[in-house]
C-alpha positions in Angstrom: 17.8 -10.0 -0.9 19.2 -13.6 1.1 17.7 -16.6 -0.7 15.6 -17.8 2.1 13.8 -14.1 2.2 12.6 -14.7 -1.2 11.4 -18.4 -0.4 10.0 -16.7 2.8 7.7 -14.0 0.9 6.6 -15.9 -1.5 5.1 -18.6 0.9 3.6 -15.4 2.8 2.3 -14.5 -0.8 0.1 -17.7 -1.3 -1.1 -18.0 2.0 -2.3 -14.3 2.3 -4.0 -15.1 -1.8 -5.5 -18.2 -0.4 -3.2 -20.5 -2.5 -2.5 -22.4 0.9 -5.5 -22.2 3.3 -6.0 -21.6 6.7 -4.9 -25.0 8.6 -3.6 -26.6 5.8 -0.6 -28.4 5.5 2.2 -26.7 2.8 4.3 -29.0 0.2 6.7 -30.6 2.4 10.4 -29.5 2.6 11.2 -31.5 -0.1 8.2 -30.6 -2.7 9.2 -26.8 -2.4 13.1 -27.4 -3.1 12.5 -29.2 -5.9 9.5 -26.3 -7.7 11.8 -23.3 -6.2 15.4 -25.2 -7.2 16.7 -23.8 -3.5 18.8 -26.0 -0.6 16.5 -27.1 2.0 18.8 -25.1 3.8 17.2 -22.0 2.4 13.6 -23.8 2.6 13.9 -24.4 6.2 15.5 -20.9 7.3 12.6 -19.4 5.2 10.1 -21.6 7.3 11.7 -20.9 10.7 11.3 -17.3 9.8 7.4 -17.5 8.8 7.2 -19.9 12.4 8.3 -17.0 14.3 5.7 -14.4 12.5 3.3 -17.4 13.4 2.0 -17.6 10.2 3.2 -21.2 9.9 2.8 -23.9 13.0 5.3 -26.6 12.7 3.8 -30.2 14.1 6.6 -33.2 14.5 5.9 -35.7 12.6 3.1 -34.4 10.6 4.7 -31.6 8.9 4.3 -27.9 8.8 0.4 -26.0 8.5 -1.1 -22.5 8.1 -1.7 -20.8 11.5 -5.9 -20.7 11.8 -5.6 -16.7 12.0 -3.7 -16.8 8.7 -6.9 -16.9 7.1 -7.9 -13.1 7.2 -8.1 -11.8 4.0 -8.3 -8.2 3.0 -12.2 -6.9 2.1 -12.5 -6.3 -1.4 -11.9 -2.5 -1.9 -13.9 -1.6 -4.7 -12.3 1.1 -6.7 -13.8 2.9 -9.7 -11.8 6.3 -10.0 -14.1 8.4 -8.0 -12.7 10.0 -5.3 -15.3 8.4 -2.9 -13.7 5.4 -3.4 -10.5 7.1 -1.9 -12.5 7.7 1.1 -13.4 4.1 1.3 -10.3 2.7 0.8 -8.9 4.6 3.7 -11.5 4.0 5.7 -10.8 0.0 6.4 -7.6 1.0 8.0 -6.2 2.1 11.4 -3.9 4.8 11.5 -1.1 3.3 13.7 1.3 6.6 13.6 1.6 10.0 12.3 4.2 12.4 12.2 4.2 16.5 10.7 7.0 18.3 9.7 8.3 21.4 7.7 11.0 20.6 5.0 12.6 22.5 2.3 10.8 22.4 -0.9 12.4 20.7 -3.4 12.8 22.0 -7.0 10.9 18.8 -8.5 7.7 19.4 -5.9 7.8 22.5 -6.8 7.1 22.2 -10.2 4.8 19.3 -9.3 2.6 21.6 -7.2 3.0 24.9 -9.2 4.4 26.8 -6.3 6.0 30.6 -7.0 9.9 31.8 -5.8 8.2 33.2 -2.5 7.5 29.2 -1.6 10.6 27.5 0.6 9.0 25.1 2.7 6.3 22.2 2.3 4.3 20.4 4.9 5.3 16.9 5.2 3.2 13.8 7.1 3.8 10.5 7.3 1.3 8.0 8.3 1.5 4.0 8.6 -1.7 2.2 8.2 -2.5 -1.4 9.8 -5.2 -4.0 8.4 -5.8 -7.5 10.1 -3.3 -6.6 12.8 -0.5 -6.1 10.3 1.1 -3.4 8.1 -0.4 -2.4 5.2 0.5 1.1 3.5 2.7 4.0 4.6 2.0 7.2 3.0 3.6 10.8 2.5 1.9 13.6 1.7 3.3 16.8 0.7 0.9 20.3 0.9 2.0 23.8 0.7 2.4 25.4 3.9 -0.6 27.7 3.4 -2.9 24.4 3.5 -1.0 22.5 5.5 0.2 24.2 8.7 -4.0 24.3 9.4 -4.1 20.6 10.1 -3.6 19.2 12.9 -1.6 15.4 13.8 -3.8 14.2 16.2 -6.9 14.6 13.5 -4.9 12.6 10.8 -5.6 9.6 13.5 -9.2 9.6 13.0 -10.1 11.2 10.1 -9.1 10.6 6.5 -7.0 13.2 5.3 -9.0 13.5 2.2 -12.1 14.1 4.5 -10.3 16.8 6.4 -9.2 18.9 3.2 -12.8 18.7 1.7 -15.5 19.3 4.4 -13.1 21.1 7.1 -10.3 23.3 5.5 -12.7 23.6 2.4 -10.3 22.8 -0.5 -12.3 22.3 -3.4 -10.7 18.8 -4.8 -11.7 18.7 -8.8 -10.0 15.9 -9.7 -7.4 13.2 -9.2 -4.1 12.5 -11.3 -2.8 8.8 -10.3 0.1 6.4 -11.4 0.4 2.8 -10.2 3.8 1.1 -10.2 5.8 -1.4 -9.0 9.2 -0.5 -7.0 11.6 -1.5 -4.5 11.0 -1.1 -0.9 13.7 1.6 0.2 15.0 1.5 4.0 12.8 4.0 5.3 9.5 1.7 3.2 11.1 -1.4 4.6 11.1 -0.8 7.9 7.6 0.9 7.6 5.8 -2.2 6.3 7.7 -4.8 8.3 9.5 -6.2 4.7 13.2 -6.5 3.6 14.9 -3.6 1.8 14.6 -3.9 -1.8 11.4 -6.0 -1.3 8.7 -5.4 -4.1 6.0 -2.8 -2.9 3.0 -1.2 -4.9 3.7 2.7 -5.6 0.9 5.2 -5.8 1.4 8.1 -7.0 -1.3 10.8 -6.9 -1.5 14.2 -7.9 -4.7 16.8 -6.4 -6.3 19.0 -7.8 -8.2 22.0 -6.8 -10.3 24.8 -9.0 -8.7 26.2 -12.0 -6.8 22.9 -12.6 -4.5 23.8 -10.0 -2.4 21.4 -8.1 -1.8 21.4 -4.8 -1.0 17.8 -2.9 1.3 15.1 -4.0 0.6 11.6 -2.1 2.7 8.6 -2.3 1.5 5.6 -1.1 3.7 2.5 -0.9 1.3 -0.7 0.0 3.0 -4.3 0.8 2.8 -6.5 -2.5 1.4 -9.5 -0.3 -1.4 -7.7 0.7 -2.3 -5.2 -1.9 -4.6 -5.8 -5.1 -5.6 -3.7 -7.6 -8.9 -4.8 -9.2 -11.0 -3.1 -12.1 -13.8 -4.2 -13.7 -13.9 -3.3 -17.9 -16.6 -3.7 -20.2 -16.6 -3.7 -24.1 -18.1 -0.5 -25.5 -19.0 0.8 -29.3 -17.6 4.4 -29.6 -17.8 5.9 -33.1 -17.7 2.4 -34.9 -14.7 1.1 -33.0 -15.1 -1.0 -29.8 -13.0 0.0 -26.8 -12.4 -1.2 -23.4 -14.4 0.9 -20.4 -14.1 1.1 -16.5 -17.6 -0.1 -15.8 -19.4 2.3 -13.9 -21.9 1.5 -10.5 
């Protein structure tokens, strides 16, 4: 990733955490070569960049500020590893695009979901999701064709797909298997979300379940690292003589 990319998302990165507020001025061109070590060069490409997204307003003589609209922040998404809290999540987005499709199912999905020799095909959709204006997750789901060819695209637009499953096709979700990492934005990702290739992103991962422990959806989730946080509260709990650390319920 160029120099003045990195400069340019980590000055994104503090205003969208607050770090430089809403009609503030930032360290001047000078202040941010010297904590970064970078040309100002690099500084000033990365600033011309962040004028353009109109994040940053540029006043001569004064220096450089936080656009006023800058200041919207995500809403706290409260998450506590109940699948209501899935529904919630999704809710405070807009679906900006959808697409369906039938693919080949691949041997490692198809150990993933359990599926017999008979399966050769999954259901794949692909939605983008915008908060504030601006790009915020893009998702894949993969569902067996059995479950999957009874949705419909134009409903994904509306209704969480979660939502749909549960109350409409009647797929009895049991539970939840999830993995949260950090990875590298791949073309596809990057273009998605608006970021460079190769540009940290937050992975999900989730695995669902349906009655007799079977699985039968994979989701992956890719949500921009500027925008995304991942907040649980623990408490201190006494189990069998030994304290341990808890997910503190409602």
């Amino acid at each position: 990733m160029p120099l003045y990319h990195q400069v340019q998302h980590l000055i994104r990165y503090r205003i969208g955490k607050g770090e430089y507020q809403a009609g503030a001025q930032i360290p001047s061109e000078n202040q941010l070569c010297r904590e970064l070590d970078v040309s100002r060069v690099t500084v000033r490409e990365a600033l011309r960049e962040l004028v353009r997204e109109r994040l940053l307003i540029k006043v001569q003589g004064k220096g450089t500020f936080v656009a006023p609209h800058a200041a919207n922040e995500l809403p706290a998404i409260k998450y506590t590893g109940f699948l209501e809290d899935i529904y919630e999540r999704v809710r405070r987005m807009e679906v900006k695009h959808v697409s369906m499709d039938r693919i080949p199912l691949p041997e490692d999905l198809r150990a993933i979901l359990q599926l017999g020799p008979t399966e050769t095909e999954l259901i794949r959709i692909k939605r983008l999701r915008h908060v504030n204006d601006g790009p915020f997750s893009f998702t894949i789901n993969y569902l067996p064709v059995s479950i999957g060819s009874r949705l419909h695209e134009q409903d994904l637009y509306r209704t969480p797909l979660l939502e749909i499953l549960q109350d409409e096709l009647k797929v009895p979700i049991v539970r939840a298997q999830e993995t949260v990492e950090a990875a590298p934005a791949d073309p596809e990702v990057a273009a998605q979300l608006d970021i460079a290739v190769l540009f940290p992103v937050m992975h999900i991962r989730r695995v669902m379940f349906t009655e007799h422990d079977k699985p039968f959806e994979l989701v992956e989730t890719f949500y921009r690292a500027d925008k995304y946080q991942y907040s649980v509260n623990l408490i201190r709990v006494k189990h069998d003589g030994r304290w341990r650390w808890s997910q503190q319920g409602n």
